[in-house]
C-alpha positions as CSV (number, residue, x, y, z in Angstrom):
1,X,59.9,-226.0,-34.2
2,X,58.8,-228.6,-31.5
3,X,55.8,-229.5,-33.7
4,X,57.9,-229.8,-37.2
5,X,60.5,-232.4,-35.2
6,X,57.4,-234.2,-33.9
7,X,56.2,-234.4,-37.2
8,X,59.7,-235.7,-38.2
9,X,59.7,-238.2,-35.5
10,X,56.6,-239.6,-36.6
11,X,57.4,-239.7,-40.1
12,X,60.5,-241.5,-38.9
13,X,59.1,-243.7,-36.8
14,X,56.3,-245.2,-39.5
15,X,59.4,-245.6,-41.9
16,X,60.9,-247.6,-39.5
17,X,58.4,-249.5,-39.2
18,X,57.1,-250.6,-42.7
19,X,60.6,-251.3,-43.6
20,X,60.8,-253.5,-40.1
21,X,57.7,-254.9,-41.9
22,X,58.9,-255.7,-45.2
23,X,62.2,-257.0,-43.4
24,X,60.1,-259.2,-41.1
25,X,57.7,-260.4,-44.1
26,X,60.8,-261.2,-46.4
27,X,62.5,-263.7,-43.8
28,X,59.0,-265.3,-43.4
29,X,59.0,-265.7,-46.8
30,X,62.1,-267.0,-46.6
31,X,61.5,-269.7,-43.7
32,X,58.3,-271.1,-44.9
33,X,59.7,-271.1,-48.8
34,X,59.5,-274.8,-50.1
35,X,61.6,-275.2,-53.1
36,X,59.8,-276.5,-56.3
37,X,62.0,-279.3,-57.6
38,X,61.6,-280.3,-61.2
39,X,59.6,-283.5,-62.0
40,X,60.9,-285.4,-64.6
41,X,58.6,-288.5,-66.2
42,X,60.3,-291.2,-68.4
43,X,58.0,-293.5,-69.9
44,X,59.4,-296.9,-70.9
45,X,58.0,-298.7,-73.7
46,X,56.0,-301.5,-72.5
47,X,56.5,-301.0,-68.7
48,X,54.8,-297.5,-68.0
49,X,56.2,-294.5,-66.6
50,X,58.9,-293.5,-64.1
51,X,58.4,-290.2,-62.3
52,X,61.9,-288.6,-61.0
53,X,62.3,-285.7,-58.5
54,X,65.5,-283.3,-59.5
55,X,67.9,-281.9,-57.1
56,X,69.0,-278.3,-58.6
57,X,70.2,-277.6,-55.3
58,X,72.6,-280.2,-55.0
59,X,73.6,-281.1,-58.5
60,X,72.9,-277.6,-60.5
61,X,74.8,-277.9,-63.5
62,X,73.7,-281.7,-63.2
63,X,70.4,-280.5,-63.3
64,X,70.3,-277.6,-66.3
65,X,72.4,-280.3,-68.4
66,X,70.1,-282.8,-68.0
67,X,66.7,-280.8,-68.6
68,X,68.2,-279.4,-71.5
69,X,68.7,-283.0,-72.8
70,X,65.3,-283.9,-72.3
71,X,64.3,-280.6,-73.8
72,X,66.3,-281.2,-76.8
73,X,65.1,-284.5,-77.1
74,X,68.1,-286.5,-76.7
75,X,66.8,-289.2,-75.0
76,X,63.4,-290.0,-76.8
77,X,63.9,-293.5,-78.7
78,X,67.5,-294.8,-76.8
79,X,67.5,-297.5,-74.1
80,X,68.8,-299.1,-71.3
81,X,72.0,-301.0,-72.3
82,X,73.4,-301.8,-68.8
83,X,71.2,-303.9,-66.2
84,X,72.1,-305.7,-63.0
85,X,70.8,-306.6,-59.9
86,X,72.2,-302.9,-58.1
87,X,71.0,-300.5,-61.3
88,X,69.9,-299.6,-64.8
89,X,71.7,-297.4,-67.1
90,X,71.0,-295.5,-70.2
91,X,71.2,-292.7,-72.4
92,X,74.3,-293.6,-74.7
93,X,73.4,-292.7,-78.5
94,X,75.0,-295.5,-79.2
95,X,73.2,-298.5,-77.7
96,X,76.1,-300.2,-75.8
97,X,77.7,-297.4,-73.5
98,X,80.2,-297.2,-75.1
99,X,79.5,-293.4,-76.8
100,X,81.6,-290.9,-77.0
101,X,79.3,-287.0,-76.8
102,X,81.7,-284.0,-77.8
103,X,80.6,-282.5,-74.2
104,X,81.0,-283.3,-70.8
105,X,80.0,-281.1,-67.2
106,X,81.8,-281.3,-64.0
107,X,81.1,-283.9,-61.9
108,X,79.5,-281.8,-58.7
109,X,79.9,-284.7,-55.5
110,X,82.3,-284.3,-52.5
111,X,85.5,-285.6,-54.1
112,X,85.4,-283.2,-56.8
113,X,85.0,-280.5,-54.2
114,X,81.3,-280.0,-54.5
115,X,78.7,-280.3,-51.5
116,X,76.3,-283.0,-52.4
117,X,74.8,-284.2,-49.7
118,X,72.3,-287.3,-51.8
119,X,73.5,-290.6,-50.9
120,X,73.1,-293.4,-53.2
121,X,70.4,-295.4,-51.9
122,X,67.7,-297.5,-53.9
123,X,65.8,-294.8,-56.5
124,X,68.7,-292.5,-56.5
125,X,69.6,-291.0,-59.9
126,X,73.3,-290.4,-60.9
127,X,75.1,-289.5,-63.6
128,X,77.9,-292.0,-65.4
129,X,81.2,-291.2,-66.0
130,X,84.4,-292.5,-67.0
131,X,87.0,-293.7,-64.4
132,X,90.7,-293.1,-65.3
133,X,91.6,-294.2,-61.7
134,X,93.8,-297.3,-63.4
135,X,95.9,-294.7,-65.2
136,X,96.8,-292.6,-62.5
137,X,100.6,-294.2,-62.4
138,X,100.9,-292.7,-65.9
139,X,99.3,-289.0,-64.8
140,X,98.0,-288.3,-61.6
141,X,95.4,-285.7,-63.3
142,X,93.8,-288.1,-65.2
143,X,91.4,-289.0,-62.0
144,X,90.0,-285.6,-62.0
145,X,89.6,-285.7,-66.0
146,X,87.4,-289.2,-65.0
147,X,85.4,-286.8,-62.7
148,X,84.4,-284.1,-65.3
149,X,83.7,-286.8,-67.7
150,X,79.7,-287.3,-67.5
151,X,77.4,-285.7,-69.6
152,X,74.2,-287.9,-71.2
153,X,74.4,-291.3,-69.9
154,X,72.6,-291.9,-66.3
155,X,71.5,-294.7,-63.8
156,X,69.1,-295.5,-61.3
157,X,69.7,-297.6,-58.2
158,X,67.3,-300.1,-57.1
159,X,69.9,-300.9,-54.2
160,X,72.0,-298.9,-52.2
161,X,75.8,-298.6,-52.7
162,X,77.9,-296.4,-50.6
163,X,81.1,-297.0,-52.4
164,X,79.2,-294.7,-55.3
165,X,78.9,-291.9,-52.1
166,X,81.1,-289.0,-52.8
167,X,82.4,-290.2,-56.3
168,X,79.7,-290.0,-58.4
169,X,77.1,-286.8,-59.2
170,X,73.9,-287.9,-57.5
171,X,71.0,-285.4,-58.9
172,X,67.4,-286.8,-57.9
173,X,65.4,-289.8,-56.4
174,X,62.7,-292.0,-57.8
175,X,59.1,-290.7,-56.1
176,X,56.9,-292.9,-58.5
177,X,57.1,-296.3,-60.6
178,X,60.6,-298.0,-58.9
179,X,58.6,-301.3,-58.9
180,X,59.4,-300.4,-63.1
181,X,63.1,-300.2,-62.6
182,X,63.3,-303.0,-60.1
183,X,61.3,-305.3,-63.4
184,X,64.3,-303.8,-65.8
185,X,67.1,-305.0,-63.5
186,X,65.1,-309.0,-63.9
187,X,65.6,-309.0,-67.5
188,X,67.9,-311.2,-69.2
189,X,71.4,-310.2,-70.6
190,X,73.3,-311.8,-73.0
191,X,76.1,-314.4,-72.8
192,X,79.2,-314.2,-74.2
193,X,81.9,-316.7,-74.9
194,X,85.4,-316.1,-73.6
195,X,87.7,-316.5,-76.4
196,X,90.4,-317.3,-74.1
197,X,89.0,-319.4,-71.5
198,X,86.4,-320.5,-73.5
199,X,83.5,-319.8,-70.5
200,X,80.2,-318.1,-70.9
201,X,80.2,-315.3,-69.2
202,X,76.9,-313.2,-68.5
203,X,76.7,-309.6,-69.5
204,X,74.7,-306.7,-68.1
205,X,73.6,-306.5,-71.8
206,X,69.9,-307.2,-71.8
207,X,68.5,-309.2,-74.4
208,X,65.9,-306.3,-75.6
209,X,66.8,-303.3,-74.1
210,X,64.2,-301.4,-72.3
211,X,63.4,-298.1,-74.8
212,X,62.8,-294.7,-73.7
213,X,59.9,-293.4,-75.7
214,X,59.4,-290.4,-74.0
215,X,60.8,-288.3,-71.4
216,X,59.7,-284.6,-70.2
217,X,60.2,-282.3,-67.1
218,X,57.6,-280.1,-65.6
219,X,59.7,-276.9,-64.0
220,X,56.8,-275.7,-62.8
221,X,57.9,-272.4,-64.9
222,X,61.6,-272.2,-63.2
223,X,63.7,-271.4,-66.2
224,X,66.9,-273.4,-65.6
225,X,69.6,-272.0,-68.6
226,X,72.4,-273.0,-70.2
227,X,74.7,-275.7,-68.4
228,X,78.4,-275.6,-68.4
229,X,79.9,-277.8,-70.8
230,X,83.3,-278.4,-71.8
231,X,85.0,-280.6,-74.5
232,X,84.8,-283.8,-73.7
233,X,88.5,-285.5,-73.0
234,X,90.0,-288.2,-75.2
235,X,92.2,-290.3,-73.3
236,X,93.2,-292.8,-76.0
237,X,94.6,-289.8,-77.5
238,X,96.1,-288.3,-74.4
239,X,98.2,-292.0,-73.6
240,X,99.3,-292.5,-77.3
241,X,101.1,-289.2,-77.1
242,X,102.2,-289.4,-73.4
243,X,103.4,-293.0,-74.0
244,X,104.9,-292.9,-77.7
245,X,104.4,-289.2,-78.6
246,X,102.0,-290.6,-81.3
247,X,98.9,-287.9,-82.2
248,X,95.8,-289.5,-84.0
């Protein structure tokens, strides 16, 4: 009997201590783990190519939506329609940013109850959206529909802005070409007359806007799936029946 519970005891014992091993192993694992963050290269027509580290950690949905965008190929041929001194921004089908998509995602940044720690500082990469602030007398709600409003169009700063901290989705950071986007924010933009006061005014309108020929991401064989999307809100249509029960 003693020698069968010595047995047992050692049998025991050495499952004790391979699982202590493969416990031990998995946290090391764990510790000295380095995540692989996508790599995204946008090559710009003329100027050369702009290499962009993704957050999925931060900005998840962010993240899936916009690799599936570059996947799809949404962005091959559009341009840069906005350019100042601060940041470039792109990615509207229609040319001027003033696009409607059918989808939207959730904005994911600290005032929309997400934890995004990525500040806005020069290289950052952020996600445009609509702001409905100036309605908020009309329907308090209508700032959080601003928040979910993003979906394809995008910016990158070439200066930082902390106002943008907290209120915007920021979802990766410049590693190679920002002497590029600091080139794009140089170009000229187009003047417009004011019909009322009769001033030129500058736009953030360039001239020729920068094209995207190409853009890809390496995963590095992560498979990211399917965003979350929603339908995208229409607040023209939202005030014209709030305001004088009109739909259209």
């Amino acid at each position: 009997m003693k020698k069968n519970g010595l047995i047992l005891s050692i049998i025991v014992l050495i499952f004790v201590l391979i699982l202590g091993g493969f416990l031990v192993y998995g946290y090391y694992q764990k510790a000295t783990y380095k995540l692989q963050r996508p790599i995204v290269s946008m090559e710009i027509k003329d100027y050369g190519i702009i290499e962009i580290k993704l957050y999925p950690d931060m900005a998840p949905n962010t993240v899936k939506n916009f690799i599936k965008l570059i996947n799809d190929g949404y962005y091959n041929g559009l341009t840069f329609h906005r350019v100042e001194e601060s940041l470039i921004q792109g990615g509207d089908k229609s040319g001027d940013g003033t696009g409607q998509t059918e989808l939207s995602i959730n904005g994911e940044f600290k005032e929309n109850g997400y934890d995004n720690e990525l500040k806005f500082e020069r290289g950052t990469l952020g996600l445009a959206r609509q702001d409905f602030t100036y309605y908020s007398s009309i329907s308090p709600d209508l700032v959080e529909k601003g928040y979910n409003s993003g979906y394809a169009q995008f910016f990158i700063m070439t200066k930082d802005v902390d106002a943008f901290d907290g209120y915007y989705t920021a979802f990766g950071k410049v590693i190679k070409g920002i002497e590029i986007v600091d080139k794009l924010t140089e170009l000229e933009t187009i003047t417009e007359k004011n019909e009322q006061t009769g001033e030129n005014t500058k736009t953030t309108k360039p001239v020729n806007p920068p094209v995207i020929s190409n853009i890809s991401v390496d995963t590095f064989g992560v498979t990211y799936g399917e965003p979350k999307t929603h339908e995208t809100f229409d607040v023209n249509s939202y005030l014209m029946q709030k305001l004088y029960g009109v739909s259209y």
